[in-house]
Backbone bond lengths (Angstrom), bond angles and torsions (degrees), N, CA, C in turn:
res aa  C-N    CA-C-N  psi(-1)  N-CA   C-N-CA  omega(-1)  CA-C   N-CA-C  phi
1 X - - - 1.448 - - 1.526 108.09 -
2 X 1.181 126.20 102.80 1.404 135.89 141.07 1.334 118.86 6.83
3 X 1.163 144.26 136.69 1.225 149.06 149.69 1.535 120.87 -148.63
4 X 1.549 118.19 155.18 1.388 121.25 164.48 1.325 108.92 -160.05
5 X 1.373 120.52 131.66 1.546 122.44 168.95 1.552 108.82 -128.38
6 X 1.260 105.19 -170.68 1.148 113.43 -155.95 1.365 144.68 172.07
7 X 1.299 144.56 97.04 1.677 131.44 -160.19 1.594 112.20 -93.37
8 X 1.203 122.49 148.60 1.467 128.85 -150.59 1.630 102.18 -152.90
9 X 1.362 110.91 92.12 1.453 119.93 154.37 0.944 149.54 -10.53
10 X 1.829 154.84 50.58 1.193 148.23 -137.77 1.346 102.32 -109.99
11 X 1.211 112.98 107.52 1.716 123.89 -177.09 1.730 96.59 -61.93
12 X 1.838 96.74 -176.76 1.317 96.47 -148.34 1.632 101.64 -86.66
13 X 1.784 120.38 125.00 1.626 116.76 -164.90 1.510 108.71 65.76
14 X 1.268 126.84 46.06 1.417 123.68 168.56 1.473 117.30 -129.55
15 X 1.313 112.21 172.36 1.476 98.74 176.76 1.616 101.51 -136.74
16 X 1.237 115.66 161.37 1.363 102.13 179.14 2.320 89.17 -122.13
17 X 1.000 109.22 146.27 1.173 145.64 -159.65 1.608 108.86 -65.67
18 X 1.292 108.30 -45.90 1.514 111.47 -177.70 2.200 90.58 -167.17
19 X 0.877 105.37 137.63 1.604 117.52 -169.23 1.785 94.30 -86.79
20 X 1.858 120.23 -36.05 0.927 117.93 -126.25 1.908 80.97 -109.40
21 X 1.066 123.97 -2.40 1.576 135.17 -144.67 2.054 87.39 -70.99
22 X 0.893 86.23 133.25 2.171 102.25 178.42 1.473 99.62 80.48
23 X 1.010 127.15 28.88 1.924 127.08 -171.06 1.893 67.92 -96.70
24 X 1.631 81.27 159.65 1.531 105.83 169.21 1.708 94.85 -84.83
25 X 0.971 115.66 -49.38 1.196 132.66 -174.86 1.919 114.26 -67.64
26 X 1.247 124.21 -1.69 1.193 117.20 173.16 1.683 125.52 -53.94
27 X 1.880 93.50 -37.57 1.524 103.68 -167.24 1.902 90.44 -113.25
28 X 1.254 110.70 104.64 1.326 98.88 -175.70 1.783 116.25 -62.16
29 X 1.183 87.39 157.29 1.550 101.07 172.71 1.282 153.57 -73.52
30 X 1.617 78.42 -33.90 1.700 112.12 176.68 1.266 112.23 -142.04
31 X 1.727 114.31 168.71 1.494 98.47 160.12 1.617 125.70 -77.82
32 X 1.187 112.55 150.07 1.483 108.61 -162.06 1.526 103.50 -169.71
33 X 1.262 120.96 153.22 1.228 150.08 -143.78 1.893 88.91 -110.07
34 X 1.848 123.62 109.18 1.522 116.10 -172.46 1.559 93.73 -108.07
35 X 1.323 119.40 138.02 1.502 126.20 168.84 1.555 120.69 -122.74
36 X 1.273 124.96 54.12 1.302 140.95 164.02 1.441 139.28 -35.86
37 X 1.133 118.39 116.28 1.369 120.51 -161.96 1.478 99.33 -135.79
38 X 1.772 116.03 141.88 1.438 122.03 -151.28 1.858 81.30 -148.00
39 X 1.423 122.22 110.44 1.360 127.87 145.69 1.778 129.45 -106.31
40 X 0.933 133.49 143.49 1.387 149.11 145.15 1.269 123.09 -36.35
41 X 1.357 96.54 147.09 1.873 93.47 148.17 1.391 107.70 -88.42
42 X 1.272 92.99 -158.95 1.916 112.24 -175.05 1.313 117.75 -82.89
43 X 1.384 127.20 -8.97 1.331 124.25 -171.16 2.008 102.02 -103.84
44 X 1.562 111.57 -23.17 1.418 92.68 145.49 1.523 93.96 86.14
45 X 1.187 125.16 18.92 1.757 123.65 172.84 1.387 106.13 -96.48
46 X 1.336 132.97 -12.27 1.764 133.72 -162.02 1.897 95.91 -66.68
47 X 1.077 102.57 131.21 1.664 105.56 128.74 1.238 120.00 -122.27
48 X 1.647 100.18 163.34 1.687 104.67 170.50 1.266 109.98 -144.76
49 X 1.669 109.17 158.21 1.314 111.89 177.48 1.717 101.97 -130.54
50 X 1.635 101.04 119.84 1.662 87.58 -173.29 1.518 107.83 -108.85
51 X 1.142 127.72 138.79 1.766 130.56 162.43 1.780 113.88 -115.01
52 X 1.366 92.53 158.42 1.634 93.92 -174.04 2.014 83.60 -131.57
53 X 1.096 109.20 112.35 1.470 108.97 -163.38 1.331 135.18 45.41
54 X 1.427 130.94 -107.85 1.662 130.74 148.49 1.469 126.33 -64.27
55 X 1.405 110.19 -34.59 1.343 131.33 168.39 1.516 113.71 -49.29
56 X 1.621 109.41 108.41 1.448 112.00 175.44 1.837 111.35 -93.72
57 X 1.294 112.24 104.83 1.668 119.66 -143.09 2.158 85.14 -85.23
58 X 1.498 105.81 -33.04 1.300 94.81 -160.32 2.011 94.83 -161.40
59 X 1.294 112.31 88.35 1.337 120.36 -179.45 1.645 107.19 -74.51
60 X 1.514 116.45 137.53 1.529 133.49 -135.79 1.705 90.33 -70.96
61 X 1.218 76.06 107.58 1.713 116.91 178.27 2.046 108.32 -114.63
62 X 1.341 99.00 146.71 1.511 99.79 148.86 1.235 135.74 -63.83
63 X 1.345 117.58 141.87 1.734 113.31 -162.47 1.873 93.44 -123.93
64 X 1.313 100.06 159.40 1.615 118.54 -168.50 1.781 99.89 -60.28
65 X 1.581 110.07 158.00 1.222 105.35 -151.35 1.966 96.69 -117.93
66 X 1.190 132.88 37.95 1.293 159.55 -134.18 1.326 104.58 -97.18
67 X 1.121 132.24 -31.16 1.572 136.24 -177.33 1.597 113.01 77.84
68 X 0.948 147.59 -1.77 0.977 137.20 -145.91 1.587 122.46 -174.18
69 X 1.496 130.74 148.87 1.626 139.95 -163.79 1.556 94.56 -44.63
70 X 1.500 107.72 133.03 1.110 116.39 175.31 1.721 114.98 -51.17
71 X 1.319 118.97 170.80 1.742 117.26 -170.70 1.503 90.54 -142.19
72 X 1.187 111.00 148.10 1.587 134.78 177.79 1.663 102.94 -100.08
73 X 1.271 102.28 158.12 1.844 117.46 -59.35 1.309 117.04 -33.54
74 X 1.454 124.42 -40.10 1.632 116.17 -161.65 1.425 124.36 0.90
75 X 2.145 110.45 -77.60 0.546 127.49 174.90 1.760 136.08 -54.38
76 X 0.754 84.23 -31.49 1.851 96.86 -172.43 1.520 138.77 -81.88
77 X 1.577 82.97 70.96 2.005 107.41 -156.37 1.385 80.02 -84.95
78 X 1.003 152.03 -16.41 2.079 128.68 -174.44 1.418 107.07 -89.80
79 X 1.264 143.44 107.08 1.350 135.54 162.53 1.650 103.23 -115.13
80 X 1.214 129.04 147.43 1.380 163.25 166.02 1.748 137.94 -133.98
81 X 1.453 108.26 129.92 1.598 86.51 176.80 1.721 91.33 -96.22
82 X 1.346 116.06 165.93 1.174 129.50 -163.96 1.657 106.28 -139.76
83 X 1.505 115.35 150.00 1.396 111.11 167.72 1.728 102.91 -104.34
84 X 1.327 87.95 170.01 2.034 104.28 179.76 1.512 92.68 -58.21
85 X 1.575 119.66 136.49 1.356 110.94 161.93 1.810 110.05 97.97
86 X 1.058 115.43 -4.74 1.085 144.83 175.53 1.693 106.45 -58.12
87 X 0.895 121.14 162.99 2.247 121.19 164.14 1.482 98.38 -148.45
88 X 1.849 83.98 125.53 1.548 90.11 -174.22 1.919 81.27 -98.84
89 X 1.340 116.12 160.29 1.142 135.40 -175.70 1.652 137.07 -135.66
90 X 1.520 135.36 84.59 1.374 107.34 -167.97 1.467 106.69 -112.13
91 X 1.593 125.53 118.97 0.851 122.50 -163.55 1.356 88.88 -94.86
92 X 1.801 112.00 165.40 1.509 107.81 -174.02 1.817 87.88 -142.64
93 X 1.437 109.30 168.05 1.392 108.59 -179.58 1.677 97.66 -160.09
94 X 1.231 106.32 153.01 1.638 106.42 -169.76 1.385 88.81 -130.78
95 X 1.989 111.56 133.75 1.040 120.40 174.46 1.639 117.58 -105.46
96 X 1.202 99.72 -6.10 1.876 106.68 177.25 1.637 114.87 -91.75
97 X 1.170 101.61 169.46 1.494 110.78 -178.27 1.495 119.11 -87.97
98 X 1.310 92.33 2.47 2.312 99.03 173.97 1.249 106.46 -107.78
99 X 0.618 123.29 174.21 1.817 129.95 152.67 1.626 130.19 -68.63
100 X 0.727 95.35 132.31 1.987 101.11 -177.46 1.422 117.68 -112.60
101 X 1.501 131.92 158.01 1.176 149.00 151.66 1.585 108.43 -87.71
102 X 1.245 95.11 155.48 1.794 110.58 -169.81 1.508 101.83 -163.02
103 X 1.683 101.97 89.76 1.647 105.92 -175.28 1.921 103.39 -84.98
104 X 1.269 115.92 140.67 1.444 131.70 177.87 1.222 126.34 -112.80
105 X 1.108 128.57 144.25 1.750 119.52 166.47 1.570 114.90 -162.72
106 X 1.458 111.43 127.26 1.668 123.51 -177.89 1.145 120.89 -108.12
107 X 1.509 129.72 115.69 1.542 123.84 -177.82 1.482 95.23 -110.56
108 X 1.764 96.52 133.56 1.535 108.53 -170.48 1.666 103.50 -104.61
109 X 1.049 135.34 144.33 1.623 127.20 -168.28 1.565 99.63 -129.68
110 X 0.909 172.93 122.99 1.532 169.08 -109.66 1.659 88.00 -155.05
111 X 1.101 113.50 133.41 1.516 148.30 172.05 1.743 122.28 -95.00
């Protein structure tokens, strides 16, 4: 089973575009089963909006404020089945005036 996580920088009021952008794994490969999980830091300014192709898994909502790499299961409220060719996507957006961390992680399951 596939995996990649990851923490991603959102300067202060910025958004970054896609979290997942140069992943081998952005444009899936196969069909496969995506289980996505999106945490915060502590100061609690992140939104995110996640899609797994057309599928809008989680429209830009507040995400849990945890500090730290997502944990199985706890974390991992986004599930989707997906086709090969697919773009998984986590857009992120910062509503405070500092900079934030925004830790991520996708387990891919092949079908």
């Amino acid at each position: 089973m596939p995996s990649i996580q990851g923490v991603t920088n959102i300067p202060a009021n910025g958004s970054i575009a896609n979290a997942l952008t140069g992943s081998a794994y952005e444009f899936l490969g196969m069909d496969c089963r995506v289980d996505i999980a999106v945490v915060g830091d502590a100061a609690g300014a992140a939104r995110a909006t996640v899609q797994s192709g057309s599928d809008v898994l989680m429209e830009e909502s507040s995400i849990s404020r945890l500090a730290r790499i997502p944990l199985t299961p706890d974390d991992f409220s986004l599930t989707d089945v997906a086709s090969a060719g697919e773009r998984l996507k986590i857009q992120l957006r910062n509503t405070s005036a500092g900079a934030i961390d925004v830790f991520w992680a996708v387990k891919i399951t092949p079908l």
